[in-house]
N, C-alpha and C positions, 0 to 999 in steps of 0.2 A: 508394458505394465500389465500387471497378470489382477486380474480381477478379483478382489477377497470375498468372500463369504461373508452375508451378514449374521452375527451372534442374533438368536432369539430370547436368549434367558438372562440378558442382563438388566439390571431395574436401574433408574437417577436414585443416586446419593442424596440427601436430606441436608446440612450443615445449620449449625445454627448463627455462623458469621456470612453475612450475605455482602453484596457488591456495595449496600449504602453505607454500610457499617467502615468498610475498608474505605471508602470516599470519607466520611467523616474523621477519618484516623489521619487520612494525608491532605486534607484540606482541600479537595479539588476533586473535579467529576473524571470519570474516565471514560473514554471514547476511542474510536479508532478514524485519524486523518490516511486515506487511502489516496496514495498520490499514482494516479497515472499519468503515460506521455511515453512518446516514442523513444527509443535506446537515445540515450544522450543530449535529451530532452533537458535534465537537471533534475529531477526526479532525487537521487538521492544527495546531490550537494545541497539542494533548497532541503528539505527534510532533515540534514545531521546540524544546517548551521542552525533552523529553526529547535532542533531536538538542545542544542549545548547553550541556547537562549533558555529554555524552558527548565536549565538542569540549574543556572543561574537564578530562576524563581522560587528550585524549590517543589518540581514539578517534577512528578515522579514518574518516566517514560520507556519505551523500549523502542527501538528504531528495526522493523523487520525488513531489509533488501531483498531485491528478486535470487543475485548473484548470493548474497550468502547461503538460504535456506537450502541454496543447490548443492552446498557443502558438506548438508547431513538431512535432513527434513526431509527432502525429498530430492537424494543422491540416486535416486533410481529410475528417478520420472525421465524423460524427452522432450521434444519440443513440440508433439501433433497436439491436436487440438483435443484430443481426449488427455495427453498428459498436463497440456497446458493447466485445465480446468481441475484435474485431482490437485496439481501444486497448488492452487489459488484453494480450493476447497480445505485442504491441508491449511494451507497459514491461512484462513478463517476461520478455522479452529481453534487454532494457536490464539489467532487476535483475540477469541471470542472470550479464551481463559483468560487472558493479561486485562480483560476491560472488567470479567470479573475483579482481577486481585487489582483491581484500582489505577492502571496505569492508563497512562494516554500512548496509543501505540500508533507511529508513525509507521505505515508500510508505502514500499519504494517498489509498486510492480508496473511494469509496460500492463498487462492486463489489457489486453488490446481488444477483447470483444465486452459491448453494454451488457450480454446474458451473462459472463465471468464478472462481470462486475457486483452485479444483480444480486447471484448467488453469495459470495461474500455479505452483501450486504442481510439480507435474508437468515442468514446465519447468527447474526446480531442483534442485540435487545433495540426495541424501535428507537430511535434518534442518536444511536450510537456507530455512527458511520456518519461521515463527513467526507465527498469525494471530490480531492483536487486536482483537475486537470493539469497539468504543463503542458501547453498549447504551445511550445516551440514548434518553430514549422523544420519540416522534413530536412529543406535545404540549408537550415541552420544545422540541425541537428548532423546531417551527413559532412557538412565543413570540420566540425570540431572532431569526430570521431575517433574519440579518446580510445578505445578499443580497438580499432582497427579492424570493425566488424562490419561498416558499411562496403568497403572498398573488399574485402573476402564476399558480401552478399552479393555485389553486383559481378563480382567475377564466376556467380555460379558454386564458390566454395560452402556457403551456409544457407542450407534450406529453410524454408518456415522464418522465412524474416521481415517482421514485423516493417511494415513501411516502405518494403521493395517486394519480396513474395508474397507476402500474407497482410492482409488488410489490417485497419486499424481503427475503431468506430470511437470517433470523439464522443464525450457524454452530454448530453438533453441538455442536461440541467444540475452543472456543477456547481457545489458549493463555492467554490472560488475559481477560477478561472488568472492562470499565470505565464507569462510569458517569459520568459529568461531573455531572451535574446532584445526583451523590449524595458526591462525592468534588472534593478540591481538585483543580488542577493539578500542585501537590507532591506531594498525595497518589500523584497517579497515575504520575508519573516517578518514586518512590521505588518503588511497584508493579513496573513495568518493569524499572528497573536491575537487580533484588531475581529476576526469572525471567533477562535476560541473563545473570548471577553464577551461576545456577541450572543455565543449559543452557550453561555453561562459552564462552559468548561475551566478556566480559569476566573480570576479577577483581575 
């Protein structure tokens, strides 16, 4: 990744429609649900059933994946620990506009160290960040291995792999804390809804 130059002579833009204005307009707060958890944790199946629940309300959402944004956003980045954190920096920018224009954005990253988490959040208007682990454990997640990525890391094919090369630091003190391998998928979007209603994002 080639390091960009900061602009010095740009000024923030003024508007006079702000983020309560657009909340007022769709009926609901906007926020960003930040789901971490090891590859194949459930991470983005718990986030699209709970996203097409919320589309059912009336709830106006964006669903950001790790694997999509790698298809254009950040089609350039790698996987070292300085690209890891520009991608994560990148879609919390991204997040950061969609909580302006009102939506409740669901992101789907492994995000595997607390300081990438951190950042993200930091990037955000205070209480606008909600961080949900999926606390599947490793040996569930390497059984299902929908990818076919565990069984390529352990044979030395893919480096920087979360959970077998490269660490992975569970969060302090997550907002919701889910297990997939211990809990349905209903279960766990009733979970969700139940803390949204809670921190006055929905009703």
């Amino acid at each position: 990744m080639t390091e960009l130059s900061k602009a010095t002579h740009i000024q923030w833009q003024q508007y006079q429609i702000d983020a309560a204005a657009r909340a007022r307009l769709k009926g609901h707060q906007s926020t960003v649900l930040w789901f971490t958890g090891l590859s194949g944790s459930g991470k983005s199946t718990v986030a699209n059933a709970l996203e097409q629940e919320l589309l059912a309300r009336g709830v106006h959402t964006y669903l950001l994946d790790g694997d999509n944004v790698r298809h254009g956003l950040c089609a350039d980045l790698g996987f070292s620990e300085a690209d890891r954190r520009e991608n994560l920096r990148r879609v919390g920018a991204v997040a950061g506009l969609m909580v302006d224009a009102g939506l409740l954005v669901l992101s789907a990253f492994i995000s595997p160290l607390r300081e990438q988490r951190e950042l993200v959040k930091s990037m955000l208007p205070p209480g606008k960040f909600l961080e949900i682990y999926i606390a599947t454990p490793l040996e569930v997640c390497e059984q299902r291995d929908v990818k076919g990525l565990y069984k390529k890391a352990r044979a030395g094919e893919i480096a920087h792999f979360t959970g077998i090369s490269d660490p992975y630091e569970a969060p302090l003190a997550a907002d919701l804390v889910l297990n997939t391998a211990q809990s349905s998928l209903e279960q766990s979007v009733d979970k969700l809804l139940a803390l949204l209603a809670s921190k006055g994002v929905i009703v």
